[in-house]
ROVOGU-53247 format. One record per residue: x, y, z of N, C-alpha, C in turn; residue number from 0. Coordinates in Angstrom, 3 decimals, decimal comma, always signed. Last residue first. Layout:
# residues N
+----------+----------+----------+----------+----------+----------+----------+----------+----------+-----+
:      n.u :      n.v :      n.w :     ca.u :     ca.v :     ca.w :      c.u :      c.v :      c.w :  nr :
+----------+----------+----------+----------+----------+----------+----------+----------+----------+-----+
:        X :        Y :        Z :        X :        Y :        Z :        X :        Y :        Z : NUM :
...
+----------+----------+----------+----------+----------+----------+----------+----------+----------+-----+
END
This chain:
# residues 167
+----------+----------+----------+----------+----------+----------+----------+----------+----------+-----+
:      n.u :      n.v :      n.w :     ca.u :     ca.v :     ca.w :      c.u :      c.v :      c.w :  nr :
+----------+----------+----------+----------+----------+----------+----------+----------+----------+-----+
:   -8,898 :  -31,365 :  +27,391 :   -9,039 :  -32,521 :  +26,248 :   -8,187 :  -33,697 :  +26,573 : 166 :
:   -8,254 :  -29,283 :  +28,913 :   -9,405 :  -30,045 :  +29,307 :  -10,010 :  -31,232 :  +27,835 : 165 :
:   -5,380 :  -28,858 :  +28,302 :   -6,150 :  -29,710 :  +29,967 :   -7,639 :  -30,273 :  +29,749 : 164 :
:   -5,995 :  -27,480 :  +26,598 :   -5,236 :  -29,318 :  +26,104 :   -5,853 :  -29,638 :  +27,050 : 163 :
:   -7,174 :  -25,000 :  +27,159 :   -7,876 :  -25,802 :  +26,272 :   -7,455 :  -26,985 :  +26,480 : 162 :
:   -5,102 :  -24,162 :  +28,782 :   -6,381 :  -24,671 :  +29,207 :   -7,608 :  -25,395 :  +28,592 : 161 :
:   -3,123 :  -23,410 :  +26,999 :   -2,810 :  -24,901 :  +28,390 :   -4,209 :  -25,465 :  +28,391 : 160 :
:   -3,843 :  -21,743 :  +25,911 :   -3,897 :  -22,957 :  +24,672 :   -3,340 :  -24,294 :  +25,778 : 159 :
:   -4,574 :  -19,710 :  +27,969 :   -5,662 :  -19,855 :  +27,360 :   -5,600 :  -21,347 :  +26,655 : 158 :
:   -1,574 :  -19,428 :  +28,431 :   -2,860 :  -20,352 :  +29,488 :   -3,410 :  -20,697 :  +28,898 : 157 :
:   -0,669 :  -18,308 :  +25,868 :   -0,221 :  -19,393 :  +26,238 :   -1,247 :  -20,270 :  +27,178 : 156 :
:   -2,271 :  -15,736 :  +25,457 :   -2,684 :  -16,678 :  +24,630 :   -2,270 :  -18,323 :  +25,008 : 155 :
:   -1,025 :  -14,981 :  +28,175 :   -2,486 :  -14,824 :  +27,932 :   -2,690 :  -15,928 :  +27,215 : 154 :
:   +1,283 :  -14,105 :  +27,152 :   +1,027 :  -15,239 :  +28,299 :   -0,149 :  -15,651 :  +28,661 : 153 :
:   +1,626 :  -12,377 :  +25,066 :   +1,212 :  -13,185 :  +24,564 :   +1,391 :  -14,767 :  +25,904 : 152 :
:   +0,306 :  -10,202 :  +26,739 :   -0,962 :  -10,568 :  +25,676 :   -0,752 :  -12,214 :  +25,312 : 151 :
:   +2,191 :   -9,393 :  +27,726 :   +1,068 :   -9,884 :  +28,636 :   -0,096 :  -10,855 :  +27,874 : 150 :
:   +3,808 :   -8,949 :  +25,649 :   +4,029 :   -9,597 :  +26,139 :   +3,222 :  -10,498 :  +27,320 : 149 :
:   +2,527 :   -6,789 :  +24,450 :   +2,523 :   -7,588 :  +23,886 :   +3,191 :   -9,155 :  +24,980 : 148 :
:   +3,510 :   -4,797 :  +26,688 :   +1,581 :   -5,176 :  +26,751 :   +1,593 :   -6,563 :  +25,569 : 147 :
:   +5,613 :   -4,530 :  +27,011 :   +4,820 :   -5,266 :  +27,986 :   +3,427 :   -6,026 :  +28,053 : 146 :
:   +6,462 :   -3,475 :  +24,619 :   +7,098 :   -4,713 :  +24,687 :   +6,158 :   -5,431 :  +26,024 : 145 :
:   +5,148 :   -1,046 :  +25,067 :   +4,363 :   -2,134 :  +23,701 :   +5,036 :   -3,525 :  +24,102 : 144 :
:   +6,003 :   +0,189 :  +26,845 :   +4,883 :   -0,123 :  +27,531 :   +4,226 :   -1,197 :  +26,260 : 143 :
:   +8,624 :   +0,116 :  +25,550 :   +8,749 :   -0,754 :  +27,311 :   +7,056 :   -1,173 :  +27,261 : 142 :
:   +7,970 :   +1,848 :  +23,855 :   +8,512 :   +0,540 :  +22,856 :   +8,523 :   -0,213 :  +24,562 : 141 :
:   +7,384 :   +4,220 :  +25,106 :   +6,252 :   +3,860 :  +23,991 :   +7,161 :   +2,169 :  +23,977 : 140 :
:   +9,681 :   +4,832 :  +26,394 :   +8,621 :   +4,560 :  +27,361 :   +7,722 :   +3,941 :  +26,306 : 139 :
:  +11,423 :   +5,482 :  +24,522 :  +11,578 :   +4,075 :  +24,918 :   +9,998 :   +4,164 :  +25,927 : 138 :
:   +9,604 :   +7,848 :  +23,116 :   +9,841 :   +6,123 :  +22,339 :   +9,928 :   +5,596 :  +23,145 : 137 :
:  +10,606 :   +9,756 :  +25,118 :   +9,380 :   +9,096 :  +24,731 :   +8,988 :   +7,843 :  +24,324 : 136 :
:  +13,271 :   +9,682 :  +24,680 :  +13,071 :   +9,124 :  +25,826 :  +11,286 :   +9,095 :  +25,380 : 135 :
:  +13,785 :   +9,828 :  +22,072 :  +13,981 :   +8,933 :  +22,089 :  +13,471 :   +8,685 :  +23,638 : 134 :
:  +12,313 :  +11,582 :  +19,413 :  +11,718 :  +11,865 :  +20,960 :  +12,601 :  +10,445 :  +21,626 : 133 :
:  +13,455 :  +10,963 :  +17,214 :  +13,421 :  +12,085 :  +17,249 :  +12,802 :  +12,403 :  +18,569 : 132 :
:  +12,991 :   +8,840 :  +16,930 :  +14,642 :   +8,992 :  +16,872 :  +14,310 :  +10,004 :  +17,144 : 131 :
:  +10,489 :   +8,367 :  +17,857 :  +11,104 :   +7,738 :  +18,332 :  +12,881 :   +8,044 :  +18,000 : 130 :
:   +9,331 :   +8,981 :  +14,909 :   +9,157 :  +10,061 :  +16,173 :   +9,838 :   +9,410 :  +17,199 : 129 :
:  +10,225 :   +7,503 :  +13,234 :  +10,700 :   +8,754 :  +12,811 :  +10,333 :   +9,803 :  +14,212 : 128 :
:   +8,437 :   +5,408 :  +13,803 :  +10,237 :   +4,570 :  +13,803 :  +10,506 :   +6,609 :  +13,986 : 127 :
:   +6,050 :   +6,216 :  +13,764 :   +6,045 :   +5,923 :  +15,331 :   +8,121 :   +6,167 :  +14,989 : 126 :
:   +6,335 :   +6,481 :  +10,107 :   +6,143 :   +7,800 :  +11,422 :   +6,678 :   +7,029 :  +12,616 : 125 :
:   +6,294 :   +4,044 :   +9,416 :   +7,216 :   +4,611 :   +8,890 :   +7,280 :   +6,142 :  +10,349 : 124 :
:   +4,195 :   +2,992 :  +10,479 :   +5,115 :   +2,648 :  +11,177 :   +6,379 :   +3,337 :  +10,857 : 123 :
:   +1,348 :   +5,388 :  +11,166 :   +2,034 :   +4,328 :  +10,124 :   +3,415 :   +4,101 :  +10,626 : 122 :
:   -1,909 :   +4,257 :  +13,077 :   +0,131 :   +4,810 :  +13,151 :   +0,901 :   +4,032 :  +12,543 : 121 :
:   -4,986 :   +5,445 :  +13,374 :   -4,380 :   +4,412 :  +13,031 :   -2,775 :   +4,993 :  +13,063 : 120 :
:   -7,512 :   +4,324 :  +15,452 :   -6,552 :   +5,188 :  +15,532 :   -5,956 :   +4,491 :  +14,754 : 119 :
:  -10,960 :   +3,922 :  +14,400 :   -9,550 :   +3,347 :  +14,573 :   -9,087 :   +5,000 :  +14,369 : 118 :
:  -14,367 :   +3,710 :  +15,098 :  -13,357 :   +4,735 :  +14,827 :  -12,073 :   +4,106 :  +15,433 : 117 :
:  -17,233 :   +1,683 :  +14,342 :  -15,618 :   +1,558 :  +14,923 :  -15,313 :   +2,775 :  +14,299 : 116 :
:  -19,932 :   -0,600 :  +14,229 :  -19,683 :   +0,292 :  +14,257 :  -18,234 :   +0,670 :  +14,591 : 115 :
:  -18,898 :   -4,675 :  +15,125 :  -19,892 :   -3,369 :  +15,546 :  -19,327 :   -1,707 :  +14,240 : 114 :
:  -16,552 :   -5,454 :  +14,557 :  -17,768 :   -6,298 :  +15,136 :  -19,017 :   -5,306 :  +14,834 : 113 :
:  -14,228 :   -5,389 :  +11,341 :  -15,487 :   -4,738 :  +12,596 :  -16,054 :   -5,426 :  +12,967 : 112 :
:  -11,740 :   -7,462 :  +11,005 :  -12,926 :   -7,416 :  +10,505 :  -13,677 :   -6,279 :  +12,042 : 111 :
:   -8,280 :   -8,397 :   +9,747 :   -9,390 :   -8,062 :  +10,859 :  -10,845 :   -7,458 :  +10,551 : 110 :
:   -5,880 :  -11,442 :   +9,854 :   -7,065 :  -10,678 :   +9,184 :   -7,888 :  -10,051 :  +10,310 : 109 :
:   -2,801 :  -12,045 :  +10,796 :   -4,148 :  -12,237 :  +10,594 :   -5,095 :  -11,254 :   +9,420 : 108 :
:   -0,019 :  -11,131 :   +9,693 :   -0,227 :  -12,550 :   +9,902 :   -1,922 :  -12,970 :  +10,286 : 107 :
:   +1,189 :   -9,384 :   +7,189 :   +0,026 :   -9,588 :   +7,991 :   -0,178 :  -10,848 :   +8,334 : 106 :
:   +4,597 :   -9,645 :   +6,608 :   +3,215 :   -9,129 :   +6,173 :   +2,236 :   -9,601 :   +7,131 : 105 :
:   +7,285 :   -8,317 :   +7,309 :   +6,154 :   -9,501 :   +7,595 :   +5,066 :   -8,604 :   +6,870 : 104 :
:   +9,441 :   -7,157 :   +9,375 :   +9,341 :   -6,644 :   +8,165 :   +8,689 :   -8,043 :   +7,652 : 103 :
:   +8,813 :   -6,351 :  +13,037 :   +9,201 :   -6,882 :  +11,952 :   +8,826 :   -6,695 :  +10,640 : 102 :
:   +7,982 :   -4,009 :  +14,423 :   +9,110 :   -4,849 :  +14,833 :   +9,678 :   -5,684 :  +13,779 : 101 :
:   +5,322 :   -3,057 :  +13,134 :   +6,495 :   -2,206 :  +13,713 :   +8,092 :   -2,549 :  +13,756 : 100 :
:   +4,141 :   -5,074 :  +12,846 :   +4,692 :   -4,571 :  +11,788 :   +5,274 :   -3,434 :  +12,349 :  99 :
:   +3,082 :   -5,813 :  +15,181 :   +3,868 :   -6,838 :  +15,201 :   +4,938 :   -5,687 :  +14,194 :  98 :
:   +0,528 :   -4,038 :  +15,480 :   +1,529 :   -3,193 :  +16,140 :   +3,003 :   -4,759 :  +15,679 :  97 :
:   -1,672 :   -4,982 :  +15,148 :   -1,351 :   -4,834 :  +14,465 :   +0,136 :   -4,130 :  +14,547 :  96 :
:   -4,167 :   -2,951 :  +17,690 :   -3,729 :   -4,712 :  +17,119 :   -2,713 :   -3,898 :  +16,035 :  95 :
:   -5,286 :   -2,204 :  +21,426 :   -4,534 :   -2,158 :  +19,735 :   -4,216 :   -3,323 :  +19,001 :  94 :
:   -7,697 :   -0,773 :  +23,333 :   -7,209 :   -2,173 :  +22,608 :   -5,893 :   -1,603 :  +21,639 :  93 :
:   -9,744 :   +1,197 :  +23,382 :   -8,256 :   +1,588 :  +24,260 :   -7,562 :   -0,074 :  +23,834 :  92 :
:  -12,179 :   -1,108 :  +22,829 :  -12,254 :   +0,360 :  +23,114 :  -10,826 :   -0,045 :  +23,970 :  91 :
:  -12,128 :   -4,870 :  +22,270 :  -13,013 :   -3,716 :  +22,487 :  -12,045 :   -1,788 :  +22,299 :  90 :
:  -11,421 :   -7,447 :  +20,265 :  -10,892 :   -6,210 :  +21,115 :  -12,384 :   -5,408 :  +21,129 :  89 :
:  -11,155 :  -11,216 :  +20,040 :  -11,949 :  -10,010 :  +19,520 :  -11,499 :   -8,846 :  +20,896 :  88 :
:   -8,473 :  -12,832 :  +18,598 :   -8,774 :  -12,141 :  +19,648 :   -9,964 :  -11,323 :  +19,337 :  87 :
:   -8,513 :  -15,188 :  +16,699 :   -7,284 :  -15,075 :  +17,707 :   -7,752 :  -13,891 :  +18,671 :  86 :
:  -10,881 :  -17,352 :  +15,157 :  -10,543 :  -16,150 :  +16,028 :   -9,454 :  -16,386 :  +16,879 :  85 :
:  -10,880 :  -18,993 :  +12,351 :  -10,809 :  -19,319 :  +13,664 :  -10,888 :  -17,536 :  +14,723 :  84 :
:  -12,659 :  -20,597 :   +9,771 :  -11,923 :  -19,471 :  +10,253 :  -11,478 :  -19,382 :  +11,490 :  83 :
:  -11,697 :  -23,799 :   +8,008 :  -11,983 :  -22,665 :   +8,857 :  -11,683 :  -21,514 :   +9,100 :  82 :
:  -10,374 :  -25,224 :   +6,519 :  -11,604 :  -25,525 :   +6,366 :  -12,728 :  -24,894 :   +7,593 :  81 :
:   -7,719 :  -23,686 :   +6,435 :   -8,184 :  -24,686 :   +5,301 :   -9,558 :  -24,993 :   +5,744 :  80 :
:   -7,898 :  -20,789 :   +7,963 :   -6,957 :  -22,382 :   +7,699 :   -8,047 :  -23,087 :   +7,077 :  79 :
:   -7,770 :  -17,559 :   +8,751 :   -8,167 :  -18,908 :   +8,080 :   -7,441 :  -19,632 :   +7,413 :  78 :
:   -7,922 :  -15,793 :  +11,680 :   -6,840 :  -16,138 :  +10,569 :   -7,758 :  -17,665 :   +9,689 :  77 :
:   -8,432 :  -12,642 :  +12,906 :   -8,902 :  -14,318 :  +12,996 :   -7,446 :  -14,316 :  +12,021 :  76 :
:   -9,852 :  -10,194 :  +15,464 :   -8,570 :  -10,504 :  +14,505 :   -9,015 :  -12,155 :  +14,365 :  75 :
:  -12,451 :   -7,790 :  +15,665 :  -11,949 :   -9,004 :  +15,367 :  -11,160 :   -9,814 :  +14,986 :  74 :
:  -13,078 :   -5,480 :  +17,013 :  -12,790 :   -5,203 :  +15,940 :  -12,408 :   -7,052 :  +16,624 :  73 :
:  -15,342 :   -2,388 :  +18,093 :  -15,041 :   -3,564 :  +18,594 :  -14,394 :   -4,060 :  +16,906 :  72 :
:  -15,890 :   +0,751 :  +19,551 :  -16,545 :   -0,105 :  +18,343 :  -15,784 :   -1,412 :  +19,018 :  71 :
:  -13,165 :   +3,550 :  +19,722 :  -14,502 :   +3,278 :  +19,997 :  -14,716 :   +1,736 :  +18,987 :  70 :
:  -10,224 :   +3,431 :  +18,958 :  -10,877 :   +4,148 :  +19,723 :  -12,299 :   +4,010 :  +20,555 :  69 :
:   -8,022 :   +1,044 :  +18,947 :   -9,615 :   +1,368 :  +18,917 :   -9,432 :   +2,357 :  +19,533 :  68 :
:   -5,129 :   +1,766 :  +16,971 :   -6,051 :   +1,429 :  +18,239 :   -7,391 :   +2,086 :  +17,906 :  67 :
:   -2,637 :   +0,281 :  +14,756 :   -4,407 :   +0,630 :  +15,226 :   -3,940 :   +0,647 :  +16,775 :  66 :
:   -0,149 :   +0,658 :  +12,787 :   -0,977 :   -0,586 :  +13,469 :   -1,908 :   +0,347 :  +14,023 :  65 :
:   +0,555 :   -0,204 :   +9,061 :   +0,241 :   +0,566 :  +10,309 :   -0,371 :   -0,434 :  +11,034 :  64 :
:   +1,562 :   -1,571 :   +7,061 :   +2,717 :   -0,361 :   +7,477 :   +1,642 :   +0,458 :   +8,480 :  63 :
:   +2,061 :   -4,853 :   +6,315 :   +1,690 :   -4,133 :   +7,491 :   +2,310 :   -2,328 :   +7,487 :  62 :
:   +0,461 :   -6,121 :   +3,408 :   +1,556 :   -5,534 :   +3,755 :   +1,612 :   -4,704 :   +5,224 :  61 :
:   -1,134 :   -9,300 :   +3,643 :   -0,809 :   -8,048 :   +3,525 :   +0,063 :   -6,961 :   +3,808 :  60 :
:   -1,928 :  -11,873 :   +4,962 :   -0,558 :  -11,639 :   +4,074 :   -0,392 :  -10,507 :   +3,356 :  59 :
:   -4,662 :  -10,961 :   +6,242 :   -3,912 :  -11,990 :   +6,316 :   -2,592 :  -11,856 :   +5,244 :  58 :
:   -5,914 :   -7,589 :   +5,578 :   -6,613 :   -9,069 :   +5,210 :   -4,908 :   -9,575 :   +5,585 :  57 :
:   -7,715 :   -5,274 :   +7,558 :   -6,909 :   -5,402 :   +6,575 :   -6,938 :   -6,836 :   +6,722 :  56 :
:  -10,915 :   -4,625 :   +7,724 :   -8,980 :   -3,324 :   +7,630 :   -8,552 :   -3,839 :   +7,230 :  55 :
:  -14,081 :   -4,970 :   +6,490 :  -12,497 :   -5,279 :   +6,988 :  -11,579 :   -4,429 :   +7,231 :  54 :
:  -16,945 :   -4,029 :   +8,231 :  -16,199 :   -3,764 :   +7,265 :  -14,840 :   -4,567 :   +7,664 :  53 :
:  -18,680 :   -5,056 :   +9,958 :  -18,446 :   -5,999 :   +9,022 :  -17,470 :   -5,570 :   +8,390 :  52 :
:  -20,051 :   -1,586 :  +10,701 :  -20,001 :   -3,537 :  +11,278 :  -19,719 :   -3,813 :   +9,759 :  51 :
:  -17,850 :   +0,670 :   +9,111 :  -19,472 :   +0,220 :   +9,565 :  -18,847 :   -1,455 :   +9,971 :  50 :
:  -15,276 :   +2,688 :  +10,227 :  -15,486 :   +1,755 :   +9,894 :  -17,266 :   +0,788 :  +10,182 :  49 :
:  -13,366 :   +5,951 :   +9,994 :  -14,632 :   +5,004 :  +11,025 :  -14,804 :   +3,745 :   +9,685 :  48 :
:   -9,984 :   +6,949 :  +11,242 :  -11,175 :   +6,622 :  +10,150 :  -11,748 :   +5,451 :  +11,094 :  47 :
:   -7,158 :   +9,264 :  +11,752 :   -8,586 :   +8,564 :  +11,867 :   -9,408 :   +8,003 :  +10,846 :  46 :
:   -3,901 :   +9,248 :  +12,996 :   -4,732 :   +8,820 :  +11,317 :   -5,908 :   +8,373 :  +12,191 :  45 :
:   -1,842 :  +10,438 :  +14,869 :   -2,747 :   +9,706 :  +14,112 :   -3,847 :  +10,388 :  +13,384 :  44 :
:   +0,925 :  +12,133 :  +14,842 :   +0,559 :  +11,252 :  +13,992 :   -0,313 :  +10,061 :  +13,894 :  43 :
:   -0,045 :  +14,613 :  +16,318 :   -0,171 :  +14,528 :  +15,197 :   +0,634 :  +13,661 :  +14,330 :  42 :
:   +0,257 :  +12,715 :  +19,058 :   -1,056 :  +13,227 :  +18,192 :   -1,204 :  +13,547 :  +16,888 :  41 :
:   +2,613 :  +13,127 :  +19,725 :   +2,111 :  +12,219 :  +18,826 :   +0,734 :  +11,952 :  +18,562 :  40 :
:   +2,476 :  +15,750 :  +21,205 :   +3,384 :  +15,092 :  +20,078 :   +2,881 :  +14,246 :  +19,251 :  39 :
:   +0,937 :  +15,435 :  +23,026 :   +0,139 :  +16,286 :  +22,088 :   +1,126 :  +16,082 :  +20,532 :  38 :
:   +1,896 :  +13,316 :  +24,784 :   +0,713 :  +12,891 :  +24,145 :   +0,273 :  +14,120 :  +23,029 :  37 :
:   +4,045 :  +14,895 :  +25,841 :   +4,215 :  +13,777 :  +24,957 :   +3,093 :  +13,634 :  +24,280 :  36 :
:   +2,179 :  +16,512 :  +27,456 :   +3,524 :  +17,469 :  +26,265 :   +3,941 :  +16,069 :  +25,003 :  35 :
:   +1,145 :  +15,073 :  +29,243 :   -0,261 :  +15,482 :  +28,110 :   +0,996 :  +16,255 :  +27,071 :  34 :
:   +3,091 :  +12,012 :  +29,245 :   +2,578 :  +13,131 :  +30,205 :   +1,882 :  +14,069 :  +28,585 :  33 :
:   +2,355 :   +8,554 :  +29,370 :   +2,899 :   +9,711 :  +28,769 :   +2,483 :  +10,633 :  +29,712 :  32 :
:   +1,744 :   +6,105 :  +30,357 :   +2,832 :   +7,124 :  +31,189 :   +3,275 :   +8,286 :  +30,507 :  31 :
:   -0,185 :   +4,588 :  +28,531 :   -0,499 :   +5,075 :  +29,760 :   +0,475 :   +6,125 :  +30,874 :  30 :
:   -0,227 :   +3,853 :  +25,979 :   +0,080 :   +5,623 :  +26,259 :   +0,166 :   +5,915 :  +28,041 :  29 :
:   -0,408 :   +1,056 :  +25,896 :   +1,036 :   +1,575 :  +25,702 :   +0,970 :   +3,015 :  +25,319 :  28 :
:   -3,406 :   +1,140 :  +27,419 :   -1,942 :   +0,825 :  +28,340 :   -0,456 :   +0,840 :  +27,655 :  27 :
:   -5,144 :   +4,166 :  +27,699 :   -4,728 :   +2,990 :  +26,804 :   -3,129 :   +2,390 :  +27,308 :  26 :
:   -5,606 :   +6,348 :  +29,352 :   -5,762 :   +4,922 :  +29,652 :   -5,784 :   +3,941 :  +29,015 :  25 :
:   -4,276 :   +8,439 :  +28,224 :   -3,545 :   +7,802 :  +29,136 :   -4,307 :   +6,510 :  +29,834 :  24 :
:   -6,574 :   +8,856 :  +26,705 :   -5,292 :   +8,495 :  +25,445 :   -4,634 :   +7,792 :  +27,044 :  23 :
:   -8,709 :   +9,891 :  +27,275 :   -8,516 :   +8,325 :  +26,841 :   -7,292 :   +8,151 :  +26,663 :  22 :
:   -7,368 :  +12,229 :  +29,222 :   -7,842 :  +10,919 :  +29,784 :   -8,111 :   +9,692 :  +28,859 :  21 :
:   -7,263 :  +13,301 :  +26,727 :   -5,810 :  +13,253 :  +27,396 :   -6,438 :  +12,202 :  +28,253 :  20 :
:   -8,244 :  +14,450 :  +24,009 :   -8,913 :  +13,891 :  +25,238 :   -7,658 :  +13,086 :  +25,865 :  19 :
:   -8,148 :  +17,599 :  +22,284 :   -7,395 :  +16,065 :  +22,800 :   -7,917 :  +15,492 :  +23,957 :  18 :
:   -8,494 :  +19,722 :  +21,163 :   -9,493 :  +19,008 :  +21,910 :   -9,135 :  +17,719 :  +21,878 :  17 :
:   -6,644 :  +21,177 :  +20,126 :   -7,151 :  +22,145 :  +21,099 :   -8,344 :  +21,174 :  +21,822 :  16 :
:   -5,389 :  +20,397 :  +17,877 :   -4,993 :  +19,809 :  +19,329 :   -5,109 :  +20,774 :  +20,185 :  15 :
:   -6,080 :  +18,592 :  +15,283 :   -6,808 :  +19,480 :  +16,152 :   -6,596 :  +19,408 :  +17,776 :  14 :
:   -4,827 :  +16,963 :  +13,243 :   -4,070 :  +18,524 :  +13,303 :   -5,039 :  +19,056 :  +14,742 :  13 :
:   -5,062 :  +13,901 :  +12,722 :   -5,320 :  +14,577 :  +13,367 :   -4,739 :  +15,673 :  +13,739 :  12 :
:   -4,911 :  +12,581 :   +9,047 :   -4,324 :  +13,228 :  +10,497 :   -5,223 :  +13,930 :  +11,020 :  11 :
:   -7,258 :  +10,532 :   +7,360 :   -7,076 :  +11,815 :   +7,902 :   -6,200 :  +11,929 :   +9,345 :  10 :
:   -7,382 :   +7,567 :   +4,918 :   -7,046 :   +8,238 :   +6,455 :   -6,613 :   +9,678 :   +6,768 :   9 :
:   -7,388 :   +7,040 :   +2,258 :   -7,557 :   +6,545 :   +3,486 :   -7,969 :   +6,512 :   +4,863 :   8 :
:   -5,542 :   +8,722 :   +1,415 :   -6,771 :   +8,918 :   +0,814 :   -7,688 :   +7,982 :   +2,092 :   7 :
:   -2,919 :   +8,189 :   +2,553 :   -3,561 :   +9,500 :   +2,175 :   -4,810 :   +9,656 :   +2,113 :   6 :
:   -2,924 :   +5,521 :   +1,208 :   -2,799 :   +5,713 :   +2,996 :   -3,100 :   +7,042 :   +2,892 :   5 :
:   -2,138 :   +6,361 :   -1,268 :   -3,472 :   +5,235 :   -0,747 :   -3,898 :   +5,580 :   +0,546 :   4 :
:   +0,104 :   +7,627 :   -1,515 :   -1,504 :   +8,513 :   -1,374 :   -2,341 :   +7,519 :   -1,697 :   3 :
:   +1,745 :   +5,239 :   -0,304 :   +1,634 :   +6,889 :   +0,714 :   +0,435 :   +7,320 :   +0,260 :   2 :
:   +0,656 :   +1,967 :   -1,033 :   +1,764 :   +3,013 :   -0,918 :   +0,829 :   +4,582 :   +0,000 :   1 :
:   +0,855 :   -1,172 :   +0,000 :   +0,000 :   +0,000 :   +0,000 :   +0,899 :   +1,233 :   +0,000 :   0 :
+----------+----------+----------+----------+----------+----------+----------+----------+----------+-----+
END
């Protein structure tokens, strides 16, 4: 997906006379910014709403952003040969898609709206360009992503104990 796809796509947010500083610090990889950090990287998200059902983006696709919900509910799966399966449905202050930050991969799921949805979205080319350029910000941004992915993925581990246990 190149730049005036993602252009056409998605609108920056320039309006930073009405930042809601309480959602943004209760999403858990903004949660230690202070409101001077949070008005920084404000202007690099990208909004857009999405009706139930619509997709974002599909399974071996190119990743150059990752999301957060703002509002709505959003569905990550992946399909295997004679199914679809679900790897996580998210609600509100959630993020997905954040892997394509770290690695150079294409999309390892697919995601779909549950409901109605306004995504935050952050192209990765930007978070890498505000991070050399805010580096004590970044590391607090890349500690609170390395944690939250990491919670996420001890989560998925019980969850695939607790299934065998009970087979």
């Amino acid at each position: 997906m190149n730049l005036k796809v993602l252009k056409n796509m998605f609108k920056y947010n320039k309006d930073t006379e009405n930042i809601d500083f309480e959602f943004y610090q209760s999403i858990d990889i903004l949660c230690n910014l202070t409101k001077s950090e949070i008005m920084k990287l404000n202007d690099l998200f990208i909004y857009k709403k999405y009706k139930r059902g619509e997709t974002i983006f599909r399974e071996n696709h190119p990743n150059p952003v990752f999301y957060i919900i703002k509002s709505g509910k959003v569905r990550l799966f992946i399909n295997l040969p004679y199914e679809e399966v679900t790897v996580n449905d998210l609600g509100a202050k959630k993020h997905f898609g954040e892997i394509g930050i770290f690695l150079e991969t294409n999309r390892i799921t697919s995601a779909v709206t549950l409901e109605d949805s306004e995504l935050i979205a952050v192209k990765k080319s930007d978070i890498k360009q505000f991070i050399k350029s805010n580096p004590g910000t970044g590391i607090k941004l890349l500690y609170n992503l390395g944690k939250t992915i990491s919670n996420d993925l001890v989560q998925v581990l019980n969850n695939i104990k607790q299934h065998d246990n009970r087979h």
